[in-house]
C-alpha positions as CSV (number, residue, x, y, z in Angstrom):
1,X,12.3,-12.6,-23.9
2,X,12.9,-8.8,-23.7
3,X,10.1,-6.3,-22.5
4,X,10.1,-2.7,-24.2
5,X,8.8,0.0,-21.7
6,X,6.5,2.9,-24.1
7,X,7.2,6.3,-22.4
8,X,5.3,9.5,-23.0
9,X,8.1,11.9,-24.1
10,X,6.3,15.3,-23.3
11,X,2.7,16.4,-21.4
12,X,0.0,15.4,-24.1
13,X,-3.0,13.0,-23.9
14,X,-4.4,10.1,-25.5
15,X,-5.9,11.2,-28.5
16,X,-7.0,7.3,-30.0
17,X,-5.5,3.9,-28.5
18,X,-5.0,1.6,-31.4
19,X,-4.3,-1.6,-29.7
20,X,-4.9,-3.7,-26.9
21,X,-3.7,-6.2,-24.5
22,X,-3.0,-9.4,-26.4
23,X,-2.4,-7.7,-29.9
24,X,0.4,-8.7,-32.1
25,X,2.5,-5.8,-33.4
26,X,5.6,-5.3,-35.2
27,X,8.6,-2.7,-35.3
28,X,7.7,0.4,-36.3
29,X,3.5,-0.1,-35.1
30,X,1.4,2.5,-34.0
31,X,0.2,1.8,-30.7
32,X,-1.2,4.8,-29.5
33,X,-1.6,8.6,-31.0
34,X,-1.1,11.5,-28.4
35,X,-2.2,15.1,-28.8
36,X,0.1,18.2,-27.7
37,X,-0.2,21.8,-29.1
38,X,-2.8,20.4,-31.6
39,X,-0.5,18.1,-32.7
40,X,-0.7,14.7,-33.2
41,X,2.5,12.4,-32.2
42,X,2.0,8.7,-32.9
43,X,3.9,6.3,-30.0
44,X,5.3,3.5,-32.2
45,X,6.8,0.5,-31.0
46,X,10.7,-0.9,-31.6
47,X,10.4,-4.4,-31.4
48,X,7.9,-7.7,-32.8
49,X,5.7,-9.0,-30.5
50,X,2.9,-8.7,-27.9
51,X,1.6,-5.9,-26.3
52,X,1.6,-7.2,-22.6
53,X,0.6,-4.1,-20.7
54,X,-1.6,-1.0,-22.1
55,X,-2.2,1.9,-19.6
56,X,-3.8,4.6,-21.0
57,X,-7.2,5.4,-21.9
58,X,-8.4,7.4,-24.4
59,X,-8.9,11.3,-22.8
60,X,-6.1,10.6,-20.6
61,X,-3.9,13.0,-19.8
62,X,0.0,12.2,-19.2
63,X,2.9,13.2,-17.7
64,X,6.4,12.8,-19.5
65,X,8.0,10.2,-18.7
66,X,4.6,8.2,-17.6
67,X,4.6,4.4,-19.0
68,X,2.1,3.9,-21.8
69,X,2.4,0.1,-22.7
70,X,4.9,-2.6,-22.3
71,X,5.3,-5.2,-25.3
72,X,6.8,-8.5,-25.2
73,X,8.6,-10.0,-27.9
């Protein structure tokens, strides 16, 4: 079973958290939309399967590199 780790790539925060722990998704999903400069980057994930971990919260402010969500598949 292989784990993807979802990374913020640059300083933004969570603009909306579309899934949660427990939620089915599929390659190219969005997980979670982040806000930077008054733009909106969507976090998709690479692989089918579960999201096992979510870590952010909507408001949040992250760091690059910071972990967003792992998913299972």
């Amino acid at each position: 079973m292989a784990v993807e780790e979802i990374h913020a790539e640059m300083v933004s925060s969570v603009w909306k958290v579309l899934v949660e722990p427990g939620s089915e998704v599929s390659a190219g999903d969005t997980l979670v939309v982040l806000e930077s400069m008054k733009m909106e980057i969507p976090v998709l994930t690479e692989r089918d399967g579960t999201v096992r971990e979510l870590l952010v919260v909507e408001g949040e402010v992250l760091q690059e590199g910071d972990l967003i969500a792992t998913v299972v598949g």
